[in-house]
mmCIF file of the C-alpha atoms, coordinates in Angstrom:
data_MODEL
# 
_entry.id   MODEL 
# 
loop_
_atom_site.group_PDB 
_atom_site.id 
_atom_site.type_symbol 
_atom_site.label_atom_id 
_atom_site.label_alt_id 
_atom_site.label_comp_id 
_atom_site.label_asym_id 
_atom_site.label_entity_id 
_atom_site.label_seq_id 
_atom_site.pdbx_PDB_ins_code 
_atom_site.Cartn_x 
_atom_site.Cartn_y 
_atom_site.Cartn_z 
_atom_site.occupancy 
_atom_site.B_iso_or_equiv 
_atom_site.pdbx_formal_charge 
_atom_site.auth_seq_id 
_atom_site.auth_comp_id 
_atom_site.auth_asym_id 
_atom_site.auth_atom_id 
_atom_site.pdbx_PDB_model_num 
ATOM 1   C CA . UNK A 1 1   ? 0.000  0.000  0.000   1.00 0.00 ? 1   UNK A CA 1 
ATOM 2   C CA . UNK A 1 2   ? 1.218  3.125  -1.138  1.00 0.00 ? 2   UNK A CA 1 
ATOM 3   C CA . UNK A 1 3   ? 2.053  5.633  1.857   1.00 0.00 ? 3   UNK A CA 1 
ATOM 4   C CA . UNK A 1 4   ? 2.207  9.350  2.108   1.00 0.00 ? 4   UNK A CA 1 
ATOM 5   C CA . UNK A 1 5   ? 4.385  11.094 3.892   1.00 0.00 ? 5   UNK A CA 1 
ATOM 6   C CA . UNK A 1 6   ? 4.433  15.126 4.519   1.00 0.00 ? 6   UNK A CA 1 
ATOM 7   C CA . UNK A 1 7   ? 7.701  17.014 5.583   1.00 0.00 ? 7   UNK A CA 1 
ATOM 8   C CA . UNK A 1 8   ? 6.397  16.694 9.287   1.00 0.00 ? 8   UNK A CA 1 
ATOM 9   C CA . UNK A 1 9   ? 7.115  12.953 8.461   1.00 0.00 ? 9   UNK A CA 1 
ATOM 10  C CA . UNK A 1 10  ? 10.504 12.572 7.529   1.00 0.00 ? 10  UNK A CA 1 
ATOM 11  C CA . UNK A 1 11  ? 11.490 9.563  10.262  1.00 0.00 ? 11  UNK A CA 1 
ATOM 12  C CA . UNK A 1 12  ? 9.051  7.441  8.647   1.00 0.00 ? 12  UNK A CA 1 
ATOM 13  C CA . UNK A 1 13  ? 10.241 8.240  5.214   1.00 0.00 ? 13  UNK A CA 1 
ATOM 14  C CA . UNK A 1 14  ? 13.535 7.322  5.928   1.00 0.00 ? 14  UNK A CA 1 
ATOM 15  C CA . UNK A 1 15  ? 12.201 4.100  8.060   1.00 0.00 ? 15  UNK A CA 1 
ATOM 16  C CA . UNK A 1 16  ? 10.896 2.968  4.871   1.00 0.00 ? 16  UNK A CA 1 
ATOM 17  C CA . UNK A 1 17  ? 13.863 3.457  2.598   1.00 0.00 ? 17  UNK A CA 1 
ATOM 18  C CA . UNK A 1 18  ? 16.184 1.996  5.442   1.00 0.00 ? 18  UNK A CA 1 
ATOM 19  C CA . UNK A 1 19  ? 13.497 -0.918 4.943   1.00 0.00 ? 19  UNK A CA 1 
ATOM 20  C CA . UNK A 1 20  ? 14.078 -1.972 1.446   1.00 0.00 ? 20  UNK A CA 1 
ATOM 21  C CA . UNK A 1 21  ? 11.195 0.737  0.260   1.00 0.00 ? 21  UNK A CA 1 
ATOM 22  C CA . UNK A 1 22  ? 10.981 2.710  -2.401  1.00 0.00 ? 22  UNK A CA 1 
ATOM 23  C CA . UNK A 1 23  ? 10.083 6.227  -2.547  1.00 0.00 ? 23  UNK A CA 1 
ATOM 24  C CA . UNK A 1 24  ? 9.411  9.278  -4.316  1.00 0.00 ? 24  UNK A CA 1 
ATOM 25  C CA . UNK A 1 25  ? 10.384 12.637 -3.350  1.00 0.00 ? 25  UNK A CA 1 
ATOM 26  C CA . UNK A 1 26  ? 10.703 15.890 -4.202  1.00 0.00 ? 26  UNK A CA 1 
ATOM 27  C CA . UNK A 1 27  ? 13.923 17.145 -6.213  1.00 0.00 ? 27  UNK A CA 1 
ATOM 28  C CA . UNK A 1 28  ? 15.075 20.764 -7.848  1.00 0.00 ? 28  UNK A CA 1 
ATOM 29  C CA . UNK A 1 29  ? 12.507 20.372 -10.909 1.00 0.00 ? 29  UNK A CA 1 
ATOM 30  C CA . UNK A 1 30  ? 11.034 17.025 -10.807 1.00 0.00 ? 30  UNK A CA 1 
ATOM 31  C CA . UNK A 1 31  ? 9.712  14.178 -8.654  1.00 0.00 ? 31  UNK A CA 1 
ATOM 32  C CA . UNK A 1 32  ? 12.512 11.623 -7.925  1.00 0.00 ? 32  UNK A CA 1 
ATOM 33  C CA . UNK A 1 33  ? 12.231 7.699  -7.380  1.00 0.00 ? 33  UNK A CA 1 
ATOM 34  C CA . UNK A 1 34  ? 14.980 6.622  -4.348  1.00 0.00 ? 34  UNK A CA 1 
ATOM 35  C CA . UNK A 1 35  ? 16.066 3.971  -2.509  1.00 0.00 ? 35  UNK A CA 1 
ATOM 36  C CA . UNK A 1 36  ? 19.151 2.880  -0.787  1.00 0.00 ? 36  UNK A CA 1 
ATOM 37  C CA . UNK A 1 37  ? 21.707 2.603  -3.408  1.00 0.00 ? 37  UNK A CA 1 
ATOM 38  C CA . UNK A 1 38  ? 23.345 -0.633 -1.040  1.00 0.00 ? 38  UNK A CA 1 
ATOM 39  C CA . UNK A 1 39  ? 19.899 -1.931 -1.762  1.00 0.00 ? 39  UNK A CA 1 
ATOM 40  C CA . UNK A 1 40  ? 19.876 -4.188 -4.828  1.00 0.00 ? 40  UNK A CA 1 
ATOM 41  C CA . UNK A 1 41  ? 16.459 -5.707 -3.896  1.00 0.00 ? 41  UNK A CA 1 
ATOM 42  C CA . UNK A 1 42  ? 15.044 -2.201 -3.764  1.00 0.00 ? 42  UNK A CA 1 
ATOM 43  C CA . UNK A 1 43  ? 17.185 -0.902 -6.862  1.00 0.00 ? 43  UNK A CA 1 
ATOM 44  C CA . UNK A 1 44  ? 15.464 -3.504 -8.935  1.00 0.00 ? 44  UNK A CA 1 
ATOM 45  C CA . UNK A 1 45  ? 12.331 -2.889 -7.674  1.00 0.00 ? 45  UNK A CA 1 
ATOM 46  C CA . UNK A 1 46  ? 12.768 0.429  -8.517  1.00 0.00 ? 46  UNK A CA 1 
ATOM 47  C CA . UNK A 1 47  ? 13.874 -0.101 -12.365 1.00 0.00 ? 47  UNK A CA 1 
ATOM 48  C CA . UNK A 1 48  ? 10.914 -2.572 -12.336 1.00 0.00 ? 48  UNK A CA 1 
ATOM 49  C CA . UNK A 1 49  ? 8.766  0.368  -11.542 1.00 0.00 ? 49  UNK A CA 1 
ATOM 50  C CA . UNK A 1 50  ? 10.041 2.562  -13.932 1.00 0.00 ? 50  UNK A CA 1 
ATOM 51  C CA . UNK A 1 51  ? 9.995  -0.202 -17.098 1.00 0.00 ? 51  UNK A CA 1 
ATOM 52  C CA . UNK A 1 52  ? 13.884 1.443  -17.204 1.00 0.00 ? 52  UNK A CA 1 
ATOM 53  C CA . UNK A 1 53  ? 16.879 -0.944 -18.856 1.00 0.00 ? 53  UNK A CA 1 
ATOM 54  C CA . UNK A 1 54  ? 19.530 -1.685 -15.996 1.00 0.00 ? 54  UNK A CA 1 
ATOM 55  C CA . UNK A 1 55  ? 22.460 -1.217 -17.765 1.00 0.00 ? 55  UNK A CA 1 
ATOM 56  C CA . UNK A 1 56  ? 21.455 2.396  -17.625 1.00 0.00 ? 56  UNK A CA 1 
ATOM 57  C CA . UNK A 1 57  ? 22.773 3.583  -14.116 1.00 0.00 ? 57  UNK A CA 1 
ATOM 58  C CA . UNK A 1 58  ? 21.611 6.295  -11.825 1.00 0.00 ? 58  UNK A CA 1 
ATOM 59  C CA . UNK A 1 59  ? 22.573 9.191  -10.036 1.00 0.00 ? 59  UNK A CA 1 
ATOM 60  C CA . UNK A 1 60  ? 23.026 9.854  -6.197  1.00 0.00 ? 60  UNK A CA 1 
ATOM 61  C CA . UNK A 1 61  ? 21.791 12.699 -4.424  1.00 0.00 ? 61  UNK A CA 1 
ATOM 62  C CA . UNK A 1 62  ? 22.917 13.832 -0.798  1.00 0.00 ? 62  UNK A CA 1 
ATOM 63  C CA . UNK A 1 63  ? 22.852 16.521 1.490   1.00 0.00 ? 63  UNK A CA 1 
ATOM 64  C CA . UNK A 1 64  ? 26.046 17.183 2.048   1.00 0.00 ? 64  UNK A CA 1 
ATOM 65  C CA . UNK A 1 65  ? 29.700 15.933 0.397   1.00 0.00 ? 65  UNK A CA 1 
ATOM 66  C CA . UNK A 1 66  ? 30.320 13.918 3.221   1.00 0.00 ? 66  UNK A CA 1 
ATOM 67  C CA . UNK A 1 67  ? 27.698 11.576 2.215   1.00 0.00 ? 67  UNK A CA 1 
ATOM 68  C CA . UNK A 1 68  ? 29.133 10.842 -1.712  1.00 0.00 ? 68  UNK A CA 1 
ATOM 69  C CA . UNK A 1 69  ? 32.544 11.706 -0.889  1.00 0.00 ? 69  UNK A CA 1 
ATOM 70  C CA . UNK A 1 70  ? 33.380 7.836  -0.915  1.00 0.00 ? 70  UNK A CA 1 
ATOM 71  C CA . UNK A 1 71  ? 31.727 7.168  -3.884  1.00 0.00 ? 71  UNK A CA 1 
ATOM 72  C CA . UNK A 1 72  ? 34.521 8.838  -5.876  1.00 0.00 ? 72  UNK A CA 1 
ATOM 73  C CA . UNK A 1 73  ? 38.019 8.216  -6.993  1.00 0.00 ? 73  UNK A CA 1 
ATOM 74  C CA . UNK A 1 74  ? 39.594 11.090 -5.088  1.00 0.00 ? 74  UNK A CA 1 
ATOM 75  C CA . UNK A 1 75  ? 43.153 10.136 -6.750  1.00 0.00 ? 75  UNK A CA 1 
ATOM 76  C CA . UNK A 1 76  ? 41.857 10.690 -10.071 1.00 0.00 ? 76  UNK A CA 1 
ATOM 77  C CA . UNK A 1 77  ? 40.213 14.037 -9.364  1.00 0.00 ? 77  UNK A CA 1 
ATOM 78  C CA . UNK A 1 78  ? 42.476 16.918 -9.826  1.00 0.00 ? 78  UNK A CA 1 
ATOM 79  C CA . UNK A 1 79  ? 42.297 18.789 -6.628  1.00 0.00 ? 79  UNK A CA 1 
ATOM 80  C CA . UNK A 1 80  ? 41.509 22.422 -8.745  1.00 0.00 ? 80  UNK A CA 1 
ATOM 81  C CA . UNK A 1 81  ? 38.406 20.348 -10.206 1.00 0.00 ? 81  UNK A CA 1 
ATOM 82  C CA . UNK A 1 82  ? 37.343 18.887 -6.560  1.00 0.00 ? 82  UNK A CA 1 
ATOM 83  C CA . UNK A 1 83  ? 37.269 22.883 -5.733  1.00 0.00 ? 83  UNK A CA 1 
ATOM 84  C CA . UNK A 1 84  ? 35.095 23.635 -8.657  1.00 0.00 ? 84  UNK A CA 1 
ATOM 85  C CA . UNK A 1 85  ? 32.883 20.846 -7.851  1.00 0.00 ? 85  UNK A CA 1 
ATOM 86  C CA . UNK A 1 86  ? 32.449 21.593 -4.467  1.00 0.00 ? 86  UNK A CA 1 
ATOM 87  C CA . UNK A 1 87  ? 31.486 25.287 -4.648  1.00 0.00 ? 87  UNK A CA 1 
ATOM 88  C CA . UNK A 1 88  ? 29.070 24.320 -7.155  1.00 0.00 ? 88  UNK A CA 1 
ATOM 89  C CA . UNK A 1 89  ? 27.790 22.293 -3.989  1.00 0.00 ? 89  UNK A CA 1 
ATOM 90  C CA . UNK A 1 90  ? 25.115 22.208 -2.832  1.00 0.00 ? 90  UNK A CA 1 
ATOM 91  C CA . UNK A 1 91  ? 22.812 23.434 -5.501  1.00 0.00 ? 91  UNK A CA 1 
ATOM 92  C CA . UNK A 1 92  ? 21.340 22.050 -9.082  1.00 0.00 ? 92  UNK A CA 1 
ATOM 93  C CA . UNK A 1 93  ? 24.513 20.546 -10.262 1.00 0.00 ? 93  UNK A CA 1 
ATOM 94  C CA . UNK A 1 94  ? 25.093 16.779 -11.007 1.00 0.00 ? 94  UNK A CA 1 
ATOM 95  C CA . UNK A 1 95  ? 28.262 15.535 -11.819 1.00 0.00 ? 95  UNK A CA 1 
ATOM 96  C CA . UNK A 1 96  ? 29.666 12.553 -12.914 1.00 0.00 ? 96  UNK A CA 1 
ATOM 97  C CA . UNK A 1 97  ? 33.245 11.098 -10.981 1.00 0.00 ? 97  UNK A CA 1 
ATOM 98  C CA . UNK A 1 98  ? 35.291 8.376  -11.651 1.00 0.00 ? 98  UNK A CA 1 
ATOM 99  C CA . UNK A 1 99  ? 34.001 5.943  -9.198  1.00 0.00 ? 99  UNK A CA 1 
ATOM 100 C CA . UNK A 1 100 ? 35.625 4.052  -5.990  1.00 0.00 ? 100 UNK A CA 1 
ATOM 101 C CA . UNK A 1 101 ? 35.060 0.583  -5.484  1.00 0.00 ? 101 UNK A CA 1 
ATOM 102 C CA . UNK A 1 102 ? 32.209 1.615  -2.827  1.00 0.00 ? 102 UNK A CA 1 
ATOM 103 C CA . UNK A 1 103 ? 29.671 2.294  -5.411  1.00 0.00 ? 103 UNK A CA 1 
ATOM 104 C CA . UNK A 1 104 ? 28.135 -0.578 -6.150  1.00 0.00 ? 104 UNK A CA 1 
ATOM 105 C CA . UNK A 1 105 ? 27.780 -1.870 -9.845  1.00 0.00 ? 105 UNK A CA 1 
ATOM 106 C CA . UNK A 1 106 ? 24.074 -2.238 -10.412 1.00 0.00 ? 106 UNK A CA 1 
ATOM 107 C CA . UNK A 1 107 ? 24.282 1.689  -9.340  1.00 0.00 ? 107 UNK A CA 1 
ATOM 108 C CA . UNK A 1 108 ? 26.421 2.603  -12.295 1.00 0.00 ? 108 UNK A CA 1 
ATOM 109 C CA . UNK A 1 109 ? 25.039 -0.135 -14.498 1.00 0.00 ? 109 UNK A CA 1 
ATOM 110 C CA . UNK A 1 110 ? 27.130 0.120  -17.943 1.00 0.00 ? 110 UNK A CA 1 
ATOM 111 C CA . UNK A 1 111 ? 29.072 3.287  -16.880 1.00 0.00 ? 111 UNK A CA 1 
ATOM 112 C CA . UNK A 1 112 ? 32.361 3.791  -15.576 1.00 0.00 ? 112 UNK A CA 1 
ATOM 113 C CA . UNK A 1 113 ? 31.747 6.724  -13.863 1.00 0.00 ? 113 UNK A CA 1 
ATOM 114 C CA . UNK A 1 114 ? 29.022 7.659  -10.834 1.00 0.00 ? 114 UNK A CA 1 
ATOM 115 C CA . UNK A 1 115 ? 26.842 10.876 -10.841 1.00 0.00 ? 115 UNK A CA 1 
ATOM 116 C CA . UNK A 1 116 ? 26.674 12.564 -7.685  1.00 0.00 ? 116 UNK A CA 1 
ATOM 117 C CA . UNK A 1 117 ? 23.920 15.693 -6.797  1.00 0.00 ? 117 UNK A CA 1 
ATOM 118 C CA . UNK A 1 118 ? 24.983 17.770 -3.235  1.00 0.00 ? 118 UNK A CA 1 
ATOM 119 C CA . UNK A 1 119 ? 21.588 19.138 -3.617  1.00 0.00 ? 119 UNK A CA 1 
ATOM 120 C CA . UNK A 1 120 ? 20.382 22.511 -2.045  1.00 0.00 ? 120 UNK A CA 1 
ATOM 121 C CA . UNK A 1 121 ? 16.695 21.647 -2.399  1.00 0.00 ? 121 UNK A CA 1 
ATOM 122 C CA . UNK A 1 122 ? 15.522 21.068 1.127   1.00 0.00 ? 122 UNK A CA 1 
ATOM 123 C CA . UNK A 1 123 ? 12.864 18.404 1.054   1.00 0.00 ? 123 UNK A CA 1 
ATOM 124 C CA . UNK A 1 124 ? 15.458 16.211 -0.582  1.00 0.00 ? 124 UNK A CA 1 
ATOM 125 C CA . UNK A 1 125 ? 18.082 17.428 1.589   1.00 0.00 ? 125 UNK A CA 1 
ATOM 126 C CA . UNK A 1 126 ? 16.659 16.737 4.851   1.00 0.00 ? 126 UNK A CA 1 
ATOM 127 C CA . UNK A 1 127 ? 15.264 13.353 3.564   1.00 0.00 ? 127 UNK A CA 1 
ATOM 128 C CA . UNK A 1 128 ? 18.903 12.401 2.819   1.00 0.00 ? 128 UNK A CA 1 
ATOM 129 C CA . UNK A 1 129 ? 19.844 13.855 6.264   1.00 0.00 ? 129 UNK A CA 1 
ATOM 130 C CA . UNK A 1 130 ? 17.414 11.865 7.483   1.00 0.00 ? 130 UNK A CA 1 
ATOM 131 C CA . UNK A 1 131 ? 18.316 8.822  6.133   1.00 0.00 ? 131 UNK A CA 1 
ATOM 132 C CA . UNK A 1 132 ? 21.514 9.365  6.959   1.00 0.00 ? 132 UNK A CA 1 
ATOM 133 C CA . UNK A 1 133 ? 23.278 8.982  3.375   1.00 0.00 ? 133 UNK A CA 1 
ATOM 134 C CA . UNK A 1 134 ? 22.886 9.276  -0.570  1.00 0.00 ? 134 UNK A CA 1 
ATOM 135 C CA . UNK A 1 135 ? 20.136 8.231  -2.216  1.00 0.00 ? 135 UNK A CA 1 
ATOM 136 C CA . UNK A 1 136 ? 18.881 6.764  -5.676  1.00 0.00 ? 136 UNK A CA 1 
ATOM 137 C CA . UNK A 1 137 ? 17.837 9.359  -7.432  1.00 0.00 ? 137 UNK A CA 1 
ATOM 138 C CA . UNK A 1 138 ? 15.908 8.839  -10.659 1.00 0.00 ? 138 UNK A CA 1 
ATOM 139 C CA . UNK A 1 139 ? 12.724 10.950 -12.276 1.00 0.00 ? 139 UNK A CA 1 
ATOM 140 C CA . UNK A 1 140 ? 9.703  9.736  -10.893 1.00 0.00 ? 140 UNK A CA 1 
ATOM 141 C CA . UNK A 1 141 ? 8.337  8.406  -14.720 1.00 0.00 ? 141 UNK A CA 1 
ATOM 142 C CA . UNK A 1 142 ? 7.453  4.808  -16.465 1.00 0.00 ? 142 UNK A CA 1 
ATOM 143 C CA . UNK A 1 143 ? 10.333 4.730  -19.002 1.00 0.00 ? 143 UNK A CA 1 
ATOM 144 C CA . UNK A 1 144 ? 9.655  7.383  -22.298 1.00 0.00 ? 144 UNK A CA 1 
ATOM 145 C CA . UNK A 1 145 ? 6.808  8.762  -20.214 1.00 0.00 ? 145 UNK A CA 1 
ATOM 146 C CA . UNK A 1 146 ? 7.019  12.726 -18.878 1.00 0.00 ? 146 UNK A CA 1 
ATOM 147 C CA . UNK A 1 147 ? 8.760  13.412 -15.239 1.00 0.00 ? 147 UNK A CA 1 
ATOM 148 C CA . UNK A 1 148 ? 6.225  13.947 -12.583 1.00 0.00 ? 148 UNK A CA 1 
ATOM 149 C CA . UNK A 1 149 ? 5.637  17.268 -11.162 1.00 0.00 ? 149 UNK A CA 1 
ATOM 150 C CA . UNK A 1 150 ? 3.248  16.824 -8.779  1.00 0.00 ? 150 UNK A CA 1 
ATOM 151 C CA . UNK A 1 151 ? 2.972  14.278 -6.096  1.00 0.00 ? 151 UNK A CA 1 
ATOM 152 C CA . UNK A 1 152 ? -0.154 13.252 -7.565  1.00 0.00 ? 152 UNK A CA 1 
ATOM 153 C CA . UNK A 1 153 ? 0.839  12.286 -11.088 1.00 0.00 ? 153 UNK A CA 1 
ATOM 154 C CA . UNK A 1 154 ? 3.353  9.973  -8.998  1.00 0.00 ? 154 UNK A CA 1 
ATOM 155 C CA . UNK A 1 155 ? 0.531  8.210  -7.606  1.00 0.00 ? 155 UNK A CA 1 
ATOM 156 C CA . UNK A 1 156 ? -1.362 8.438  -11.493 1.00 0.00 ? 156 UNK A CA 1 
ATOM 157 C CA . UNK A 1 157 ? 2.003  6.220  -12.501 1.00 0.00 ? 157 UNK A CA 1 
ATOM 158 C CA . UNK A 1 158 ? 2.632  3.945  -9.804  1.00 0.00 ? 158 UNK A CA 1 
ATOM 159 C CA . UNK A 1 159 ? -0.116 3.468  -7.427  1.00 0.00 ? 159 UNK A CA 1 
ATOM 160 C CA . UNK A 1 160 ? 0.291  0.798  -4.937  1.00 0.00 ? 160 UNK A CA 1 
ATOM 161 C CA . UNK A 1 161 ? 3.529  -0.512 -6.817  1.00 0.00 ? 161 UNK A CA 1 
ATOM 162 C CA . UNK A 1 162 ? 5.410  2.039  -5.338  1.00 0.00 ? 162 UNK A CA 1 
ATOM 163 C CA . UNK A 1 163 ? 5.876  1.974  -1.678  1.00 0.00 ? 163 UNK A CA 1 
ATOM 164 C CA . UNK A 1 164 ? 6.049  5.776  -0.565  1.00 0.00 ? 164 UNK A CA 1 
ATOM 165 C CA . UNK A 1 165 ? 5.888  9.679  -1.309  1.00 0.00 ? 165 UNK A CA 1 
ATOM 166 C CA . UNK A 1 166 ? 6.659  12.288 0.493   1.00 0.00 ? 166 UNK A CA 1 
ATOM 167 C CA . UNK A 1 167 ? 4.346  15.210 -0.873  1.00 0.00 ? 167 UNK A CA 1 
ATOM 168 C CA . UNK A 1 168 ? 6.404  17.905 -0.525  1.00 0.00 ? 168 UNK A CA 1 
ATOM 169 C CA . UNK A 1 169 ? 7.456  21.135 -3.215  1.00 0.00 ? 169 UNK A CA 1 
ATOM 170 C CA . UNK A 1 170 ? 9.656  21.091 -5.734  1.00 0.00 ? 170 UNK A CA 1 
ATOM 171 C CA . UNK A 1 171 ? 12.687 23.431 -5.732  1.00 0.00 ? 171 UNK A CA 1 
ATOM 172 C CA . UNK A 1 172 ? 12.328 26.257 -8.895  1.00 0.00 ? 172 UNK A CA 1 
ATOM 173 C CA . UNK A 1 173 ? 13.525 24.453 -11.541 1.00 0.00 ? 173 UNK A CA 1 
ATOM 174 C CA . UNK A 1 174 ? 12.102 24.103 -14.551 1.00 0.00 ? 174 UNK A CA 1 
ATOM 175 C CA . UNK A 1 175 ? 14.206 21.039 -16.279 1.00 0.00 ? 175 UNK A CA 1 
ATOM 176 C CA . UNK A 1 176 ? 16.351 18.398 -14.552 1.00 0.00 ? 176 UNK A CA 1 
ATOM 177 C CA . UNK A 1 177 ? 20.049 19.327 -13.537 1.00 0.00 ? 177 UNK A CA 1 
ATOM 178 C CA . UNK A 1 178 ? 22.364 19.783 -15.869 1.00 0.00 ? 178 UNK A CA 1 
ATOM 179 C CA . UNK A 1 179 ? 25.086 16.888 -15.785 1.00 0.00 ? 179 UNK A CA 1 
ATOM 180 C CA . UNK A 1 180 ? 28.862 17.696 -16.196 1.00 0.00 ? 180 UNK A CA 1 
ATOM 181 C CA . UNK A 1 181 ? 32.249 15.141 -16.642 1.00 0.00 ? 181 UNK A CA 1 
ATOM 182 C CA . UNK A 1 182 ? 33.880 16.187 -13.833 1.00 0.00 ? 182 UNK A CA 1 
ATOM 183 C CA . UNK A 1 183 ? 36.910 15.422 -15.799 1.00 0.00 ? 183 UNK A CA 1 
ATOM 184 C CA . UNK A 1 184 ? 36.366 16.850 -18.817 1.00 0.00 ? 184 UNK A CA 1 
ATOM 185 C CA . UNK A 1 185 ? 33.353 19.699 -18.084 1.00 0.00 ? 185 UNK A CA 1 
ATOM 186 C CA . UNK A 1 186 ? 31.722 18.595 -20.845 1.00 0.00 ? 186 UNK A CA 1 
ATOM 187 C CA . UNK A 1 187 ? 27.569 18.542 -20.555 1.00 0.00 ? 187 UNK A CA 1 
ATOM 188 C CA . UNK A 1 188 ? 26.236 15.487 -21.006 1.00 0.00 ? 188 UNK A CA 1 
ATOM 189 C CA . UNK A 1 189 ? 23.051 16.373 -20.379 1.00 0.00 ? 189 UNK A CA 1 
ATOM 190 C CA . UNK A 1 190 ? 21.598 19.772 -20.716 1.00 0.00 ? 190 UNK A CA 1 
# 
């Protein structure tokens, strides 16, 4: 049974990710679908849900670099791009690392790299907070359908498939973050 959860709610948000669930939530532009990336019973679930190939991969959001800081190969990471990246942080800005051997492969899927959010929106923020680590964080859609907006059209898509949603604004975006190489700088998605 699909449960909704309101800002007020956030332990039992968390209670249910840190229980195999998986959840939709508010991000910067769009509804996300998250789950605990260590979570390969719940990361399936969750690909199953959105009818999405898993060689694709997925990005991790988090409130704060302490929480994806292991995910990435610090050696590789020039130390002038770390400082780039991190005073783009946090706010609307997804990049992609090379990735340490803590991110686990059904995360990245087919790429070699992991993309990492430090996001400034605060529902999301203080759900990861509240979790107490990154998230899964993929738009809230069925595969080739439109991102949801609303915690409503959520429910419209999944129903009682999905296991939670915390109804809750979306930051003032109007498209998905842009995604940068970390390496390189170059946009792979715009």
């Amino acid at each position: 049974m699909l449960r909704r959860f309101t800002p007020a709610e956030l332990d039992g948000a968390a209670m249910l990710l840190r229980d195999g669930g998986v959840l939709a939530y508010p991000t910067e532009a769009v509804f996300g679908l998250g789950c605990d990336p260590h979570d390969r019973v719940a990361f399936e679930r969750l690909f199953a849900l959105k009818q999405r190939p898993p060689n694709q991969g997925v990005l991790l959001i988090a409130a704060a670099f302490e929480q994806v800081e292991h995910y990435i190969d610090l050696a590789a990471v020039p130390a002038a791009i770390m400082r780039q990246v991190r005073s783009s942080w946090p706010g609307p800005h997804t990049w992609i690392f090379p990735r340490s051997a803590a991110v686990p492969a059904w995360v990245a899927g087919e790429h070699a790299g992991i993309a990492l959010r430090v996001t400034s929106h605060e529902p999301a923020g203080a759900l990861c907070r509240t979790f107490g680590g990154a998230l899964v964080s993929t738009s809230a859609n069925p595969h080739g359908r439109l991102p949801a907006r609303s915690a409503q059209t959520v429910v419209d898509y999944f129903g009682d498939a999905l296991d939670g949603v915390l109804d809750a604004p979306l930051g003032g975006q109007t498209s998905p973050t842009v995604i940068r190489d970390a390496l390189s700088g170059a946009i792979i998605r715009a």
